[in-house]
RODO-2510 file (C-alpha; in nm, 4 decimals, decimal comma):
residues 240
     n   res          X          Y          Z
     1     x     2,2825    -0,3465    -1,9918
     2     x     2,3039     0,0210    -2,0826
     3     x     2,0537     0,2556    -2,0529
     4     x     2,0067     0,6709    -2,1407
     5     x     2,2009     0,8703    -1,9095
     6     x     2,2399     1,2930    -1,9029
     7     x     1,8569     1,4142    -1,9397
     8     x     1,7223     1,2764    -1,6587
     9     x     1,5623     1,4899    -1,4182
    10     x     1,4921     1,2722    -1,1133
    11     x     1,6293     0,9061    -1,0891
    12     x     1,5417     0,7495    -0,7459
    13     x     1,6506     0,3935    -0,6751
    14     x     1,6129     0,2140    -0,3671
    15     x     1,8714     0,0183    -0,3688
    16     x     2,0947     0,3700    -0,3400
    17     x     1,9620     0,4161    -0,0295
    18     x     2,2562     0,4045     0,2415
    19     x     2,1979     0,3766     0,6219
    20     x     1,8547     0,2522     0,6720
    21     x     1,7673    -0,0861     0,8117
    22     x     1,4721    -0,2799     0,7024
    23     x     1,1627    -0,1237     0,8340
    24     x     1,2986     0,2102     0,8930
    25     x     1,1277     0,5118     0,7781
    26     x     1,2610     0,7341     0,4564
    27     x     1,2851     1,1327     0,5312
    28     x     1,5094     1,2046     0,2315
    29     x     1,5271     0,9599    -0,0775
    30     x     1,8341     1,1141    -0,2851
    31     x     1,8369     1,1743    -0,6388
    32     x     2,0346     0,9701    -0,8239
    33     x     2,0704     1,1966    -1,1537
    34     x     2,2925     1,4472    -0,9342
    35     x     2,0674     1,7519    -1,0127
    36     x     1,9338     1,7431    -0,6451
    37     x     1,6115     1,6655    -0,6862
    38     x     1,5457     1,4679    -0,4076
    39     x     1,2156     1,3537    -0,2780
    40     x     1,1583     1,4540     0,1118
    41     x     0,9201     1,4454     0,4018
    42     x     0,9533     1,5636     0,7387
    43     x     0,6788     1,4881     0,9074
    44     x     0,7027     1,1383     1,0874
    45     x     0,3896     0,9890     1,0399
    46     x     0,3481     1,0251     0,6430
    47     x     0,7380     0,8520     0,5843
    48     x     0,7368     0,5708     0,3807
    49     x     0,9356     0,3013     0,4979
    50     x     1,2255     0,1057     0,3399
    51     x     1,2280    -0,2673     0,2699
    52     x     1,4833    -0,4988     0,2525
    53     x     1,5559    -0,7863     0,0282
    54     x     1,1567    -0,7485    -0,1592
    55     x     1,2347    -0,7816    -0,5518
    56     x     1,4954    -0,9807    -0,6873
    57     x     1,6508    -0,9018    -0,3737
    58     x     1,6404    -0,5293    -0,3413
    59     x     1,5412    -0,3068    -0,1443
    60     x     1,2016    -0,0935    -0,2063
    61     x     1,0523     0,1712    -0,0685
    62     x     0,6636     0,0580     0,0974
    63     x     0,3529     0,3222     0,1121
    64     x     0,0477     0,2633     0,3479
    65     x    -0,2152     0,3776     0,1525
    66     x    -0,2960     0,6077     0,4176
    67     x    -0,0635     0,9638     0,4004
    68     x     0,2660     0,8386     0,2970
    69     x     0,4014     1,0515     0,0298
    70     x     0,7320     1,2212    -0,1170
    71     x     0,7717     1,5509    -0,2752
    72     x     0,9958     1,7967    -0,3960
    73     x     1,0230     2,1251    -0,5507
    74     x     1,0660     2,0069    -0,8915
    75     x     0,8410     2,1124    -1,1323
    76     x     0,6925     1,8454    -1,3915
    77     x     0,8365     1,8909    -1,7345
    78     x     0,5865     1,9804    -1,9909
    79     x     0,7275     1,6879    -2,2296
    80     x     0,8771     1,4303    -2,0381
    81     x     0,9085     1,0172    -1,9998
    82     x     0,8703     0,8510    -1,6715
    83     x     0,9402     0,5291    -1,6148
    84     x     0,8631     0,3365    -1,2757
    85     x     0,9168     0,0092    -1,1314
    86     x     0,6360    -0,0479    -0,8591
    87     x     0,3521    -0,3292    -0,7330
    88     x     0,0541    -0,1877    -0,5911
    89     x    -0,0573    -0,3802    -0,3263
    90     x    -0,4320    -0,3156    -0,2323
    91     x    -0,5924     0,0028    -0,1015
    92     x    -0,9358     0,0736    -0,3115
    93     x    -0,9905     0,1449    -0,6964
    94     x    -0,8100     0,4548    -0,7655
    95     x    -0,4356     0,4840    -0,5557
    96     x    -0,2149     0,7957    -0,6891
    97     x     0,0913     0,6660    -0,7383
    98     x     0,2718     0,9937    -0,9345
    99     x     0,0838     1,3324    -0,8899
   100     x     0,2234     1,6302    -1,0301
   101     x    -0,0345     1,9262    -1,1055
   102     x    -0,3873     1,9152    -1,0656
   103     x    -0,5085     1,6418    -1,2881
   104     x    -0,7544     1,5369    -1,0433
   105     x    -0,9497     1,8530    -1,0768
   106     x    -0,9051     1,8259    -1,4740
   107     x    -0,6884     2,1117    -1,5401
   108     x    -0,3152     2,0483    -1,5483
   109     x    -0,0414     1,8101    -1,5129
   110     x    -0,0053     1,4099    -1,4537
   111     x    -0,0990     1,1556    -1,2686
   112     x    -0,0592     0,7689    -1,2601
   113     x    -0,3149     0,5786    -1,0874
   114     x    -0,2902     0,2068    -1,0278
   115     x    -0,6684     0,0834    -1,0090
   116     x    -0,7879    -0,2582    -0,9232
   117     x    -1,1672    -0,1861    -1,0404
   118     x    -1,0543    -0,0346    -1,4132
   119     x    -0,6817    -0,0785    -1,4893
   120     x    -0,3710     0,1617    -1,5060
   121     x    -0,5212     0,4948    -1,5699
   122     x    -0,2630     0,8034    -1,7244
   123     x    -0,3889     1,1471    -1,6433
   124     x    -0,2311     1,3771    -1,8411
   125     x    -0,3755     1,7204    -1,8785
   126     x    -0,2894     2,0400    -2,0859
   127     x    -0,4767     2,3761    -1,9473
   128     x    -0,7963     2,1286    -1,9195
   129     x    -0,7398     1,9351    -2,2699
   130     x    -0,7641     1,5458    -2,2049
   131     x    -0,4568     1,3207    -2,2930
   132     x    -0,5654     1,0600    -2,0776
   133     x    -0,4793     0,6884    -2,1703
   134     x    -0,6474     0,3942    -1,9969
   135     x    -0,4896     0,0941    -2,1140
   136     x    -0,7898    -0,1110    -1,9843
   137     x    -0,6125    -0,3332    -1,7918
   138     x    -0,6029    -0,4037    -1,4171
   139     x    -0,2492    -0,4325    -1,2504
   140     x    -0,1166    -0,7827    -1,1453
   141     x     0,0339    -0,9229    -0,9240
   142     x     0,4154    -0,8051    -0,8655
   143     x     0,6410    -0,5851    -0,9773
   144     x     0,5589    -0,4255    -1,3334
   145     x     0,7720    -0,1322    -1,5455
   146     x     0,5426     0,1397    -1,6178
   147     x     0,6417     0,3896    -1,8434
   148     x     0,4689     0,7426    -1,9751
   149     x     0,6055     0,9073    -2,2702
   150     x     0,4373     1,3144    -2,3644
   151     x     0,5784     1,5237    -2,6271
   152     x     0,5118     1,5806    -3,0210
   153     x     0,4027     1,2193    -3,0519
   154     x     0,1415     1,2380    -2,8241
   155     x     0,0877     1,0951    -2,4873
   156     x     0,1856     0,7139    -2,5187
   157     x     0,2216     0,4179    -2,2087
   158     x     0,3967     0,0902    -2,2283
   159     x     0,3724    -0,2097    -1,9566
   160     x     0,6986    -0,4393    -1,9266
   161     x     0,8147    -0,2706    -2,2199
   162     x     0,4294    -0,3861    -2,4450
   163     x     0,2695    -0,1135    -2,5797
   164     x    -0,0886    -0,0078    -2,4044
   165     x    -0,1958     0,2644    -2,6257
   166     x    -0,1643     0,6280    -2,6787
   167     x    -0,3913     0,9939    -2,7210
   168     x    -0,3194     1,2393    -3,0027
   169     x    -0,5490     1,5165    -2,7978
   170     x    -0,2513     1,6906    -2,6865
   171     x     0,1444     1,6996    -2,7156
   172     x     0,2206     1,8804    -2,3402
   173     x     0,0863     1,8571    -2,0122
   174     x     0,0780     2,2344    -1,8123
   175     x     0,1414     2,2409    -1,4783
   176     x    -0,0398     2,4751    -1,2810
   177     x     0,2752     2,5621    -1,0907
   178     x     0,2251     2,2319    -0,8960
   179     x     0,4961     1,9846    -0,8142
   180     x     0,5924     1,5898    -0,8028
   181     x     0,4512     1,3267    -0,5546
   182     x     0,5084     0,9655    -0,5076
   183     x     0,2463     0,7947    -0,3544
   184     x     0,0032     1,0672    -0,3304
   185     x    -0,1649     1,3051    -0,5749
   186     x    -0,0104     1,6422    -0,6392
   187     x    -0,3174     1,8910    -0,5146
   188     x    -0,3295     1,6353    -0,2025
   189     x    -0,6576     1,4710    -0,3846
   190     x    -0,7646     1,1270    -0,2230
   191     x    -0,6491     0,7767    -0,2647
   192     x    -0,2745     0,7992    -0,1518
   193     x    -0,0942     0,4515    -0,2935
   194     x    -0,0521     0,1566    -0,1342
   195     x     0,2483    -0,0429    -0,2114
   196     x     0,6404    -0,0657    -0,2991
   197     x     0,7937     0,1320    -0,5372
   198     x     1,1595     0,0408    -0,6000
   199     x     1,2851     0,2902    -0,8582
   200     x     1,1468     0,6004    -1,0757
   201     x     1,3757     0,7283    -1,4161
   202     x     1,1869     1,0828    -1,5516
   203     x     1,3610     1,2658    -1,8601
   204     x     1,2816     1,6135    -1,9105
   205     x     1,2556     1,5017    -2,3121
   206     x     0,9919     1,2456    -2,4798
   207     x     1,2282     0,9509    -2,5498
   208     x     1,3125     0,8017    -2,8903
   209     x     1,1639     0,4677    -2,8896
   210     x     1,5374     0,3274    -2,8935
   211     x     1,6351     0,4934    -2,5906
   212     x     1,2950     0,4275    -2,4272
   213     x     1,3902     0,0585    -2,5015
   214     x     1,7084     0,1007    -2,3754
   215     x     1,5612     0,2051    -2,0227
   216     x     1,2756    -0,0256    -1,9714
   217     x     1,5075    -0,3121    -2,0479
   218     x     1,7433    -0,1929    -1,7508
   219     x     1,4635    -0,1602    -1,5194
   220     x     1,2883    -0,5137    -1,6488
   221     x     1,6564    -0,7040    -1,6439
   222     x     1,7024    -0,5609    -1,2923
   223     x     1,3738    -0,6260    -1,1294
   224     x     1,1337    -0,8634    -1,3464
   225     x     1,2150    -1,2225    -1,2922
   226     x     1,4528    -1,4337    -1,5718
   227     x     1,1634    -1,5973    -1,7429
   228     x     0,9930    -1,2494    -1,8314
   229     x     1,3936    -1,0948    -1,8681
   230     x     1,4405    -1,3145    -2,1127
   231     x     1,1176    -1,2553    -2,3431
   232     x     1,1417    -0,8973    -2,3063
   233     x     1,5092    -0,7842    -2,3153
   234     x     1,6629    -1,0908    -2,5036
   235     x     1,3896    -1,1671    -2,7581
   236     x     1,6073    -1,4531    -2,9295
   237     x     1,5200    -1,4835    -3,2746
   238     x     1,5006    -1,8682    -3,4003
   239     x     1,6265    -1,9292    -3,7405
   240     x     1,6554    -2,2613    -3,9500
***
């Protein structure tokens, strides 16, 4: 299974994490693309922690819902796809799994939000202009591939590699000179995530749908189990 490689901007995987045993918390979680974009945190209490043997067994990295979070300097591309690989766990109606910019407060950027009163929610805002998408539907149990595609196509979202919808409002997100959070919102806004997340892919390009296929059927053959691998990747086709 191949998948795009060369425009990614951040590529974390858990189970490239080296000398941490189960339970242990995560200060630095290294970026896999080699541009250096890796996602820190220094202060002790607000470390995620990493967990051994969770999906498929790999490793993942596990938030408490209460301060855990990950940042770097990067700033979010205006056109970009994300893809992440994550099951949210509990913690209230609205947890902030990806903040970058200040979508909460309407103006700029993104933010993915995993509510268990109203569904996935995209937040994906351009100098105020709303490209949100809300494909209606709350998350389930387990580990799901969540992807978030912005560019001249308009904002679009796909779960498990299904299509959930799209907005035509606007083809960027600004960024109000904020940066990118896992497992907390970007201007430090309220509902930190609670769960595992076991690896994020985000291109600094909106994907062609081939190549978008190309990485959500990595992520789903390496983390979804067979039964759902084989109706999403393999898709036979019966003949007579």
């Amino acid at each position: 299974m191949t998948f795009p490689l060369g425009t990614e901007t951040l590529w974390t995987r858990a189970d490239a994490i080296g000398g941490l045993a189960d339970g242990d918390p995560v200060g630095t979680w290294f970026d896999s693309s080699g541009r250096g974009n890796d996602l820190v945190q220094a202060t002790a209490s607000k470390k995620p922690l990493y967990k051994t043997r969770i999906v498929n067994g790999l490793p993942v990295v596990r938030f408490d819902g209460v301060d855990d979070v990950l940042g770097n300097a990067l700033t979010l591309p205006t056109v970009f796809t994300c893809l992440v690989v994550f099951n949210a766990t509990g913690g209230g109606a609205d947890r902030r799994l990806i903040g970058a910019g200040d979508a909460s407060g309407g103006q700029h950027g993104y933010e993915l939000r995993a509510r268990n009163d109203a569904g996935m929610l995209a937040i994906l805002r351009n100098a105020g202009a709303n490209g949100d998408i809300n494909p209606g539907e709350n998350p389930t149990p387990g580990f799901e591939v969540f992807t978030v595609s912005v560019g001249a196509a308009g904002p679009k979202c796909w779960r498990d590699g299904v299509s959930k919808g799209g907005n035509t409002n606007i083809t960027a997100v600004s960024t109000g000179g904020l940066t990118f959070h896992l497992g907390f919102s970007g201007d430090g806004g309220a509902s930190p995530f609670t769960g595992d997340v076991a690896e994020l892919i985000l291109y600094s390009s909106q994907l062609s749908d081939p190549a978008r296929q190309d990485a959500e059927n990595y992520l789903i053959s390496k983390y979804s189990p067979p039964s759902l691998v084989y109706q999403r990747v393999y898709r036979p086709t019966l003949t007579r």
